[in-house]
Legacy VTK file of the C-alpha trace (Angstrom):
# vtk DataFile Version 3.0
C-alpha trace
ASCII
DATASET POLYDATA
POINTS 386 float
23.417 10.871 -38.322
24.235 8.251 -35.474
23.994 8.917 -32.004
23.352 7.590 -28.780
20.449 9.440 -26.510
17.943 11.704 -27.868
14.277 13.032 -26.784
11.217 12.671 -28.227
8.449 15.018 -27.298
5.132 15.108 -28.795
5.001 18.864 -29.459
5.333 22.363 -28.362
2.325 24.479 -28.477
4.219 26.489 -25.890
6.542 26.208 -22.921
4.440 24.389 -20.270
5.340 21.834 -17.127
6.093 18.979 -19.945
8.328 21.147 -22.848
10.234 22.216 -19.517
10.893 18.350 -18.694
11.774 17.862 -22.450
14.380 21.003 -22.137
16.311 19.659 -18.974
16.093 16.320 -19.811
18.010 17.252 -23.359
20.247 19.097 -20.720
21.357 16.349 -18.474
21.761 13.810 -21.554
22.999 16.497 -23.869
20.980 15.043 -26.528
18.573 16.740 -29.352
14.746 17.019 -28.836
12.488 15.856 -31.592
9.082 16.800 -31.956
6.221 16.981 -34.053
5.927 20.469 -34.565
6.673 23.882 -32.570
3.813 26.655 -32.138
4.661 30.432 -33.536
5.837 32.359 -30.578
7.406 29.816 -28.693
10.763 31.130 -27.191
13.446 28.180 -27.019
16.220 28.442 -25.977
19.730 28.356 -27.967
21.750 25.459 -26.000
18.914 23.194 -26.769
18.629 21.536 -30.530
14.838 21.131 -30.862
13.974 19.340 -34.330
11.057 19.674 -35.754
9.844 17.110 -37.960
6.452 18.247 -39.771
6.299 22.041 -38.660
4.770 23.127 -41.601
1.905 20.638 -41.754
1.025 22.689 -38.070
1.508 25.790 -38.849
1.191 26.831 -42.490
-1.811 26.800 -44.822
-4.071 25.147 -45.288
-4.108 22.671 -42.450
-3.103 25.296 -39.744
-6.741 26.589 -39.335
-7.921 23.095 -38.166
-5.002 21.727 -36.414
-3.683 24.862 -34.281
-7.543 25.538 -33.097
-7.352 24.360 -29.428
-4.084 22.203 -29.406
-2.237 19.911 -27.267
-5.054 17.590 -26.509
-8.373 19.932 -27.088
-8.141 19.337 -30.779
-8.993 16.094 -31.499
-7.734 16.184 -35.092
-4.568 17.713 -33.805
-4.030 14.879 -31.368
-4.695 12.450 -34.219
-2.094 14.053 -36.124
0.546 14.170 -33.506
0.181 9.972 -32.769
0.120 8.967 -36.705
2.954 11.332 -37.073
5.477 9.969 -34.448
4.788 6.769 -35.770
7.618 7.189 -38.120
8.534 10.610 -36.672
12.525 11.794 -38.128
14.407 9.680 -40.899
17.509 10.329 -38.156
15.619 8.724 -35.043
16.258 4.889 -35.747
20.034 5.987 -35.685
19.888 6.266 -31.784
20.346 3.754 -29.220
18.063 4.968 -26.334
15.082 7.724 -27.368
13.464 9.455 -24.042
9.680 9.817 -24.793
8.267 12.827 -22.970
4.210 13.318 -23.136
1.994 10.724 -23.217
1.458 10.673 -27.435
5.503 9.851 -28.291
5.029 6.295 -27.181
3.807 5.725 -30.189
6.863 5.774 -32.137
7.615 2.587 -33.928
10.931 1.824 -32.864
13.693 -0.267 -34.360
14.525 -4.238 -32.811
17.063 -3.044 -31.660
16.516 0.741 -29.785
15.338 0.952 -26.056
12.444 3.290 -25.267
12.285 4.992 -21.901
8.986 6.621 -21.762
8.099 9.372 -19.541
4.584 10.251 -19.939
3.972 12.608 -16.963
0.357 10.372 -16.852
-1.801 8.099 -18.848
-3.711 10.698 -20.814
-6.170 12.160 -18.030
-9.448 12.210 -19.880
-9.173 8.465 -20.620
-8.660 7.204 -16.975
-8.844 8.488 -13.805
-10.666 12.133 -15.065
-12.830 9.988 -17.690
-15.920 10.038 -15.942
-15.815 13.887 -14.826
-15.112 14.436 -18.422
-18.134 12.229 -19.606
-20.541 14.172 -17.283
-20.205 17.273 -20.046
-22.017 15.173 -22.358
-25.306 13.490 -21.707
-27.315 14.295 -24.916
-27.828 10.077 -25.680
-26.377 10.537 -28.755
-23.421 12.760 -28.308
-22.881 10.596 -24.885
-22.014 7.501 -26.970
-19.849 9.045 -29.512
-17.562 10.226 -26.826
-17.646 7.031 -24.930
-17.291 4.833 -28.653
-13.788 7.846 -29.276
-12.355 7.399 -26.190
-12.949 3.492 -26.185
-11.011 3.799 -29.300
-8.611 6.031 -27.860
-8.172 3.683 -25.022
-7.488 0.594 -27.002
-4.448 2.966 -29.542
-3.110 4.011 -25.958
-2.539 0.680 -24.425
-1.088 -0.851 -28.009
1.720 1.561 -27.753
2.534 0.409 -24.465
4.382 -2.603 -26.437
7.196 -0.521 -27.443
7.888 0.843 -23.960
11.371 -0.790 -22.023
11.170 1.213 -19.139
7.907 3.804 -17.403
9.184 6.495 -15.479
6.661 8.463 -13.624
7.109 11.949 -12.107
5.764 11.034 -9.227
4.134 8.269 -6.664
0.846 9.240 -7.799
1.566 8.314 -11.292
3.374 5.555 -11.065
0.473 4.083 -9.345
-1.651 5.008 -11.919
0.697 3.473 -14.724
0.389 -0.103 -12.573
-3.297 0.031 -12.330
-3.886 1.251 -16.314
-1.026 -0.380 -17.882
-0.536 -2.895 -15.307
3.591 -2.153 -15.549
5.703 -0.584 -13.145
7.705 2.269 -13.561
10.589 4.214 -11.861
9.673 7.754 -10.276
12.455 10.687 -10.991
10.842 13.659 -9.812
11.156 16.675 -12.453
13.564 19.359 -11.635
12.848 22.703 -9.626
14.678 24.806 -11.739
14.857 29.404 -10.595
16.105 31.350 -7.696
13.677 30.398 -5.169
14.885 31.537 -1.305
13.166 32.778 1.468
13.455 36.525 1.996
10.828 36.809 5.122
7.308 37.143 5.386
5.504 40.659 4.413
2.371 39.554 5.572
0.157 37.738 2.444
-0.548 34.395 0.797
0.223 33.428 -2.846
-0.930 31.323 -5.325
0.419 30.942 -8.536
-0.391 29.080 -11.883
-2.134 29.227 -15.215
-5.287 30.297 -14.633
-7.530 27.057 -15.653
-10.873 25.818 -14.061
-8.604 22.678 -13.190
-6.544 25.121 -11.034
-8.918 25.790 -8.729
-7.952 29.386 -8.224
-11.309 30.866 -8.255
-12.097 28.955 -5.116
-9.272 30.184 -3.329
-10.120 33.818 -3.731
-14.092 33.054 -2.418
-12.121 31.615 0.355
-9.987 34.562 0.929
-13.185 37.090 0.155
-14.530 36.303 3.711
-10.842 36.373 5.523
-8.868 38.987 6.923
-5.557 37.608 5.334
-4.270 39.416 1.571
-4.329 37.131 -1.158
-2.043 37.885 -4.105
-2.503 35.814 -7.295
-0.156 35.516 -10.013
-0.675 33.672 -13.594
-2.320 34.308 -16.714
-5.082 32.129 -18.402
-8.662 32.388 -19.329
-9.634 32.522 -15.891
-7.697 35.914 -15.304
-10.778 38.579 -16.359
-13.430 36.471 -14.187
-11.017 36.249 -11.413
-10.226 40.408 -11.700
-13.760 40.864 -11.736
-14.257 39.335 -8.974
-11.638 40.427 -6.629
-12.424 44.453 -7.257
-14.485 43.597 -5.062
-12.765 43.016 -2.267
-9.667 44.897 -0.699
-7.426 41.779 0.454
-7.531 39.685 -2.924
-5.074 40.884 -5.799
-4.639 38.977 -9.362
-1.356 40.493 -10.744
-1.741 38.686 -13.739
1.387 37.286 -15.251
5.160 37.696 -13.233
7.960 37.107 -14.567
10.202 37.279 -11.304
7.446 35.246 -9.283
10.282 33.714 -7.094
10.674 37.277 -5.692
6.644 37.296 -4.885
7.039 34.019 -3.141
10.207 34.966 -1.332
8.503 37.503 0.790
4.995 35.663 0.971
3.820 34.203 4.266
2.773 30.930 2.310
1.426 29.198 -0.538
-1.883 28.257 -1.000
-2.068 25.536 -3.898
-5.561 23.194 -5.176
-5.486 21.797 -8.160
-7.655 18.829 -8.895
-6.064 15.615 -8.547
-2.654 17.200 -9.773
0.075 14.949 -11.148
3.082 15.831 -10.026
2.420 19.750 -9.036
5.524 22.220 -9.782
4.128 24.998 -7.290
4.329 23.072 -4.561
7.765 21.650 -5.054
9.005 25.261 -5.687
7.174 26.544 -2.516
8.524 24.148 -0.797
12.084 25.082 -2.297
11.710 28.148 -1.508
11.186 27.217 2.359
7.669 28.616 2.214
4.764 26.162 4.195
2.702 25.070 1.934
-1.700 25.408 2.497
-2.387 22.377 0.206
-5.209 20.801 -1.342
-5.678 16.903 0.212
-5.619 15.525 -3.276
-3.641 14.338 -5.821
0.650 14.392 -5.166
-0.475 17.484 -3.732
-1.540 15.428 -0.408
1.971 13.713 -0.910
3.790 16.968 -0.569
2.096 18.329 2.370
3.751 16.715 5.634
0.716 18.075 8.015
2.487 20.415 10.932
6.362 19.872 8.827
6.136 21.284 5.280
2.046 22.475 5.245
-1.619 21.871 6.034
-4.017 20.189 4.054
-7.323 21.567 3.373
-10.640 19.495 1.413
-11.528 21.601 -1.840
-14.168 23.765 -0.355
-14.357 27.136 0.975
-15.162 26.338 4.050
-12.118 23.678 4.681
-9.657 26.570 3.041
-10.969 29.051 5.451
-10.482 27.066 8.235
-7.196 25.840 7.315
-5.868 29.722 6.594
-7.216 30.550 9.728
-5.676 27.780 12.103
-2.548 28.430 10.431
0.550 29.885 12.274
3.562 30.308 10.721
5.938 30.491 13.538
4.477 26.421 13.435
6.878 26.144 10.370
10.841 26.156 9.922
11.722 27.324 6.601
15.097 25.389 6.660
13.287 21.895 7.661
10.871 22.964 4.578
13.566 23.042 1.925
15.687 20.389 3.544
11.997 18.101 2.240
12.453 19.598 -0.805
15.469 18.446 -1.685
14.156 15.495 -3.221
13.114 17.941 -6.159
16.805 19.375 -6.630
18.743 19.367 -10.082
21.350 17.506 -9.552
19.268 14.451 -8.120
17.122 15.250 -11.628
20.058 14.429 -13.708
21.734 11.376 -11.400
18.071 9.614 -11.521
17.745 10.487 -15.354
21.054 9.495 -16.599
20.688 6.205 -13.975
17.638 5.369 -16.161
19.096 6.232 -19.335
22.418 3.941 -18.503
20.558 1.142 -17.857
18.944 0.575 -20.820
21.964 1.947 -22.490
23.274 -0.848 -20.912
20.454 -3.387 -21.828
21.053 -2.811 -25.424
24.860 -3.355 -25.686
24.203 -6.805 -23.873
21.310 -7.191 -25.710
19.349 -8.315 -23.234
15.368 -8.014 -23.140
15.467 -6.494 -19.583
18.367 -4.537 -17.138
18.195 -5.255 -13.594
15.657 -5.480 -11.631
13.651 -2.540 -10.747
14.701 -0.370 -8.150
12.474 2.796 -7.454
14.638 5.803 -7.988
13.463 8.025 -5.607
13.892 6.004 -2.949
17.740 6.200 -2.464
LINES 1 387
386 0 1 2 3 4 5 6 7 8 9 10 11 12 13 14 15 16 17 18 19 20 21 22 23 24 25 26 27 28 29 30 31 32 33 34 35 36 37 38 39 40 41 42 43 44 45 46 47 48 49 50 51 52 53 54 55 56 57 58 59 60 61 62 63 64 65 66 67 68 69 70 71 72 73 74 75 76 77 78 79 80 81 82 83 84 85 86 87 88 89 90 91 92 93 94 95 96 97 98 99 100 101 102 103 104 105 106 107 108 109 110 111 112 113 114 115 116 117 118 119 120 121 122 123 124 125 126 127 128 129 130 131 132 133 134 135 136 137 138 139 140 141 142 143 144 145 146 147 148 149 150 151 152 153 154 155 156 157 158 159 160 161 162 163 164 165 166 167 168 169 170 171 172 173 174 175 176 177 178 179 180 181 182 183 184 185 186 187 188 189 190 191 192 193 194 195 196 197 198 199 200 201 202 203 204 205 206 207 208 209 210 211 212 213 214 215 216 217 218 219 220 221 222 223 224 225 226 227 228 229 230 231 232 233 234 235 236 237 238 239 240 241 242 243 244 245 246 247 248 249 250 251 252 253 254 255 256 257 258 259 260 261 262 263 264 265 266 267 268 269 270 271 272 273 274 275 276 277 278 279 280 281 282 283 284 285 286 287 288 289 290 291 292 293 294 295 296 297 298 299 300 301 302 303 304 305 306 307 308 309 310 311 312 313 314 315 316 317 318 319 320 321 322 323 324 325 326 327 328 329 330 331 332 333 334 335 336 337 338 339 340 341 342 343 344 345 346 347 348 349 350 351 352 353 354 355 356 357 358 359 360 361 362 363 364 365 366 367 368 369 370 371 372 373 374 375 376 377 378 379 380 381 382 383 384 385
């Protein structure tokens, strides 16, 4: 097989933020997606080729049991896996001229002299960096303290050796971007992912959403104690292990509602007075771009790109992770403060077709790189910028 562009992404234990990046990306560059393996029940779509390369290693016995327990990052024998097996990766992958790497672990593909990697990691894996010490804090048994610390020094060291075979970082946002130039210490171009649905503005029926998988690092739970001592309706959406504790709690109280999973949630945000978002220290943060999108102000958490999105008084408020600071924020909050046209005119940096131009920019010039075969293309020029 010969070829020109294709995508490289880790795996897909499901259909999350990062397997949607892999999907449009393979969109815009019409190019294949390989990947390490893809989890039973995951519904991809037909215009897409996705290419698995060691699918039954993940997910037939005996090796199943230990590798699909807690994947995509909570297993570390999975991850372990996943890196020594994109080492090599597909027989037909050294046939291409560019390969897009999507999630941090497909950087460490061994590439050929000749191919150009663009790598798009979404961020430096988390629990090595800038969440390394929260992560660390679960552990302080002496002993069990220093064989995490000795694994992720190890960790650390595999993670910044791949960096060699990197041409080009692309971040999805500011945010990351700065943390590739203070981890890696190299700079990288920001495309912002795609907001991809129907999301409009159909009025305001009088509550506040929140939407998301239900995760501790979601923050949702704090919301609804915020909400439980308002007079405002709280309606949250999303599915997760949070979603029993979070029902539990809110039968107790008349204005907060968890709906549990929605499949048309553009038509719950359409009608919603605004979106209330906190995630900790979120990397890019999808909800907010499609709440913006959608014209909708957006009650944001000051942390994270989160506190990039938010224009204070234009697009949102911005509220400290407490229940206190979300209370107050919800409560100074008028929405006749807010223009839902100057909302989604902000939020056009997060549209499609500026997805694929900023892509296929990328792409070209290190498409271009190679057929001069030069070690560099020009200068770098921050994408989002124009």
């Amino acid at each position: 097989m010969t070829g020109d562009v294709a995508v490289l992404h880790d795996r897909f234990p499901g259909i999350g933020g990062g397997e949607t990046f892999a999907l449009e990306a393979a969109r815009v560059l019409d190019a294949p997606i390989y990947t390490a393996y893809v989890a039973e029940g995951t519904d991809l779509p037909a215009d897409v080729e996705v290419i698995p390369f060691r699918q039954s290693k993940y997910t037939s016995r005996p090796w199943n049991h230990l590798l699909e327990w807690k994947n995509e990052g909570m297993n570390p024998l999975e991850t372990l896996n996943v890196a020594l097996d994109l080492t090599d990766a597909h027989d037909d992958l050294p046939a291409y001229d560019v390969v897009l790497e999507s999630a941090p672990l497909s950087k460490f593909y061994v590439p050929t002299v000749d191919q150009r990697i663009v790598h798009y990691p979404h961020s430096p894996p988390r629990w090595l960096y800038d969440l390394y010490r929260d992560r660390l804090s679960s552990f302080r048994w002496p002993i069990v303290e220093a064989g995490v610390k000795g694994y992720a020094k190890c960790w650390r060291a595999l993670d910044k050796e791949a960096n060699d075979y990197v041409d080009r970082f692309v971040a999805n946002s500011d945010l990351v971007r700065a943390r590739i130039r203070r981890y890696y210490d190299r700079d990288a171009d920001v495309v912002y992912p795609p907001v991809t649905g129907d999301w409009r503005d159909e009025g305001d029926e009088g509550y506040f959403v929140t939407w998301s998988r239900l995760a501790p690092e979601k923050r949702v739970g704090l919301i609804a104690k915020a909400f439980a001592g308002l007079d405002e309706r709280l309606v949250i959406a999303g599915d997760g292990k949070q979603r029993e504790p979070l029902e539990r709690f809110a039968a107790n109280y008349d204005n907060v509602e968890v709906r549990g999973y929605v499949e048309d949630v553009e038509s719950l945000v359409a009608r919603a007075t605004a979106v209330v978002y906190a995630p900790k220290q979120e990397d890019f943060g999808l909800v907010g771009a499609e709440a913006m999108t959608a014209g909708k102000p957006l009650l944001g958490v000051d942390e994270g790109f989160t506190s990039y999105q938010v224009e204070e008084g234009r697009t949102g408020l911005l509220f400290e992770p407490t229940v206190t600071s979300i209370r107050e924020t919800v409560r100074r909050f008028d929405p006749d403060d807010f223009d839902a046209d100057e909302i989604q005119a902000a939020a056009s940096r997060y549209a499609y077709d500026r997805f694929a131009r900023d892509l296929r920019e990328v792409v070209d010039r290190e498409r271009r790189a190679d057929a001069s075969g030069t070690a560099g293309a020009s200068p770098f020029r921050e994408v989002v910028d124009r």
